[in-house]
N, C-alpha and C positions, 0 to 999 in steps of 0.2 A: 167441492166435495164435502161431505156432511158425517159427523162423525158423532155418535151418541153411545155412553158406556151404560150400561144398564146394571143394578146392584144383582149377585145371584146367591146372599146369603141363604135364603130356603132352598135351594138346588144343591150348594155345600151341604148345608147341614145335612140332607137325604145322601147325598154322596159319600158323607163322612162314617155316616152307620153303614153304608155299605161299603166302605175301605173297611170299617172295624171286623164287620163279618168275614170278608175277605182273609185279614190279617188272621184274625181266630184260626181259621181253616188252617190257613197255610202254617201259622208256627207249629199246632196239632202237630201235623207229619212230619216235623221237624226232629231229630234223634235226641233223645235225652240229654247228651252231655252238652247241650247247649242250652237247658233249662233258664240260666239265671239271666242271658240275653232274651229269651223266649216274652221272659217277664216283664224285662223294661222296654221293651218291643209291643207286646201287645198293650201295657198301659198306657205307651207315648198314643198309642191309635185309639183308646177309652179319651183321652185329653181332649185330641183330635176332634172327637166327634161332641165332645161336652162343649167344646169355644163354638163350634160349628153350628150347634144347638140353640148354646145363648145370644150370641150374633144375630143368629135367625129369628127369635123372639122378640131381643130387642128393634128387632123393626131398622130402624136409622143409624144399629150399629156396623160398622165395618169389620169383617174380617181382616185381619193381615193377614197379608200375601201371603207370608211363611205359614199361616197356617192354612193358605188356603193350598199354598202347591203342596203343604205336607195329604191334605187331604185327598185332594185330585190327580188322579193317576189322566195321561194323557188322554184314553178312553172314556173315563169320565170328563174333560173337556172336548172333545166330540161328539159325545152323545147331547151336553148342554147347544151347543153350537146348533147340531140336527133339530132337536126339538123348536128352536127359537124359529127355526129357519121355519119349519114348518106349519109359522103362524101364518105364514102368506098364502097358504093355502086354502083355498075356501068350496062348496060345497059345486059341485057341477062343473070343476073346473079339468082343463086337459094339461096334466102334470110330468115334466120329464125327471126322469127318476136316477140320477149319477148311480156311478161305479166305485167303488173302493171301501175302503173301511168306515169313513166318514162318514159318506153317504148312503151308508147301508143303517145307519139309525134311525134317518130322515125316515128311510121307505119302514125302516119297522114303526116308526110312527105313524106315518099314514096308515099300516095297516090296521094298526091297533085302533085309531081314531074312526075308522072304519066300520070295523068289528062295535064298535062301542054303539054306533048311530051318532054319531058325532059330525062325522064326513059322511056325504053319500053323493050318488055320481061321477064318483072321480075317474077320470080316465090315464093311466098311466103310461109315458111310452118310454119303456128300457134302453139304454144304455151299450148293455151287453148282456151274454146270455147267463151271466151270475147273477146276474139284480135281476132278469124275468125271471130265473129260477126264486129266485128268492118272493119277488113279488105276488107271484101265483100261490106259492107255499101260504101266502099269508090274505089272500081271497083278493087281490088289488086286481081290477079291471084292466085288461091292457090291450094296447093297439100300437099303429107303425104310422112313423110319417107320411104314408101315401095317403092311408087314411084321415091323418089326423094333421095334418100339414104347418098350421098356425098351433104353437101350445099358449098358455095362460103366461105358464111358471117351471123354471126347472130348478131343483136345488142338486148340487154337485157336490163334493169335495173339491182340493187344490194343491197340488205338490210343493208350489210357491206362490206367494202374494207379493205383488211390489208394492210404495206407496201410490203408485198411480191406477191403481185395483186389474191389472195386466197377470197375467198368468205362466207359470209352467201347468200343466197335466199331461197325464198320459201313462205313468209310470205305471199305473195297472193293467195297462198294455190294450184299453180301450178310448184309445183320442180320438180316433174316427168319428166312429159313434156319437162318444159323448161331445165334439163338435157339431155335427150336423142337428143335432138335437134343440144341441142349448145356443145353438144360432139362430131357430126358428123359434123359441119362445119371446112373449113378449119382455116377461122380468128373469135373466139369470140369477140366481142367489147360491152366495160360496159357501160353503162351510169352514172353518178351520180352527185350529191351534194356534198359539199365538210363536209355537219353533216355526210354523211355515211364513212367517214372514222375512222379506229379504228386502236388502236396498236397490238391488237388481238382479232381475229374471236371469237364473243360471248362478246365482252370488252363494246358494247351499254346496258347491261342487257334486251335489246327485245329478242322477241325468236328466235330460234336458230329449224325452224321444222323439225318433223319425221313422214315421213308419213307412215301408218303401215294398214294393212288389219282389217276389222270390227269385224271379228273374236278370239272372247278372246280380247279385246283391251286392257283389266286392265289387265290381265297378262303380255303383250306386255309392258306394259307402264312401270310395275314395274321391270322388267327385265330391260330396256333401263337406268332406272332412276339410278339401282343399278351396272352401270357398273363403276367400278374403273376410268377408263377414262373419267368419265363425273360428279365424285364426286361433290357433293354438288349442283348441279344444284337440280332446281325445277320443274318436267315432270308434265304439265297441258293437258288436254285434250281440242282442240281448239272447243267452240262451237259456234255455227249461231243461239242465240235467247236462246231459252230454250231446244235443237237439238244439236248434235251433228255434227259440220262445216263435210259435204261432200263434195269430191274433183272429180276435171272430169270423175277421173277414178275410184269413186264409194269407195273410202277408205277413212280413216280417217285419223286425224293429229294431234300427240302429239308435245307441242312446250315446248323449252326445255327454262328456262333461269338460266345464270348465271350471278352472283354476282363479277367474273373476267373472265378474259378472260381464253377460254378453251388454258390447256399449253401443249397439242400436239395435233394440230387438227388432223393430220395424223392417227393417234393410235386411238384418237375417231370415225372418221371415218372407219375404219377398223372394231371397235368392234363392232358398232352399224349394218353395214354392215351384220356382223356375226350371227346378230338375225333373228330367226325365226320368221316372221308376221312381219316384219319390209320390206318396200314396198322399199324406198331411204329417203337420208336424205337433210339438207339445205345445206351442205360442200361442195363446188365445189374449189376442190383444182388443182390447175395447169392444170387450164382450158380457162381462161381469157387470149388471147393474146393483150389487147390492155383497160388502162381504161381512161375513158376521163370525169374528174372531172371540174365541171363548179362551180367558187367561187368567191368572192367579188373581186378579184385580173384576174379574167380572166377566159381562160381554162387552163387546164393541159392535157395535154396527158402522160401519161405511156403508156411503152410497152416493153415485156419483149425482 
């Protein structure tokens, strides 16, 4: 597995003036009798953006961390992540386009690089019906695996990275989808943060989904909950309000958490597979050719 950090002093620096602006905004509407914090608050983010400047100038100089996580709000390392990811993309190519926060930067980057004459024939195929909404908002070509059956390239987000580039997703409650997708691409490429990494799948204690048919669901769930493979977890039923969370594809979704990480995702996957009313799950094992973590220190690329 191959591991390359890449410097992203000029991305800080542009990051840094936009936390500053940011910051300005936000202390503005701030009530008066907090003025004199207001002060050393917006000059810490003037500092910010001055180290992030010269750093960037100087070419070969390193940021410190500290200042670079002071500078980079989580979204600002997603959007670096998206953009990199986006190099793999090339002109004529058929593109699957992830769900979530993440990978909602990617696709505003395609569309932007689009718009510009930069990209041109690109053929998109969504996820879910938020990123084709989003996609069309923003002119991206799109179509469906019947049509489009072999893709090039999909870039996604990730709920969790292990060292062996193995996966959780689904927590936006489109793992089907973005399964089916980014199994028929030739190169998947992840997106992430450097919080989403873990030593093993299920190790964040968030959930870990299942998504399973409407039909008998409590049976379904207690089944799922009771498999040796997945002892001691706690199987929740995800709900939207006081309703049970609906997925694009009209099914539900039990989310599973554990308390350690699952100790052979393999075999969980497999048994859970094995159930009846069980639709697919979050496990996307040896599916990820390429991850590209964005962290106070830079990017990282892996790739198996």
């Amino acid at each position: 597995m191959a591991a390359t950090t890449l410097s992203t002093s000029a991305h800080v620096a542009a990051a840094a003036g936009s936390a500053l602006q940011s910051s300005a905004a936000r202390l503005s509407a701030k009530p008066v009798f907090g003025a004199s914090f207001q002060s050393r608050d917006l000059a810490g983010a003037r500092l910010v953006a001055r180290e992030a400047s010269a750093s960037g100038a100087a070419g070969n100089a390193a940021m410190s961390p500290s200042v670079a996580r002071a500078a980079l709000s989580q979204d600002d390392l997603k959007k670096l992540a998206a953009e990199k990811a986006v190099e793999y993309v090339k002109s004529g190519m058929v593109v699957g386009l992830g769900t979530g926060s993440t990978a909602a930067f990617a696709v505003a980057k395609i569309g932007e690089l689009l718009k510009e004459g930069k990209l041109k024939d690109i053929v998109g195929i969504p996820t879910s019906k938020r990123t084709e909404e989003q996609a069309l908002s923003l002119g991206i070509p799109l179509s469906v695996l019947d049509d489009h059956p072999k893709l090039d390239v999909a870039i996604d987000g990730s709920d969790e990275v292990d060292p062996d580039l193995n996966l959780v997703k689904g927590r936006g409650g489109a793992l089907l989808r973005e399964k089916m997708v980014e199994q028929a691409s030739a190169k998947f490429i992840v997106i992430v943060d450097d919080t989403k990494l873990v030593e093993g799948l299920g190790g964040s204690g968030l959930a870990m989904p299942v998504e399973i048919v409407q039909f008998c669901w409590k049976y379904t769930l207690n089944r799922i909950k009771a498999l040796p493979e997945v002892a001691g977890c706690e199987a929740k039923l995800r709900m939207e309000g006081d309703k049970p969370y609906v997925t694009d594809n009209s099914n539900y979704i039990v989310d599973l958490y554990f308390t350690s990480p699952i100790k052979d995702s393999y075999a969980a996957a497999k048994a859970i597979d094995g159930l009846q009313g069980v639709v697919d799950h979050g496990l996307f094992l040896d599916m990820a050719t390429t991850v590209i973590i964005a962290g106070s220190d830079g990017i990282t690329v892996k790739s198996k």
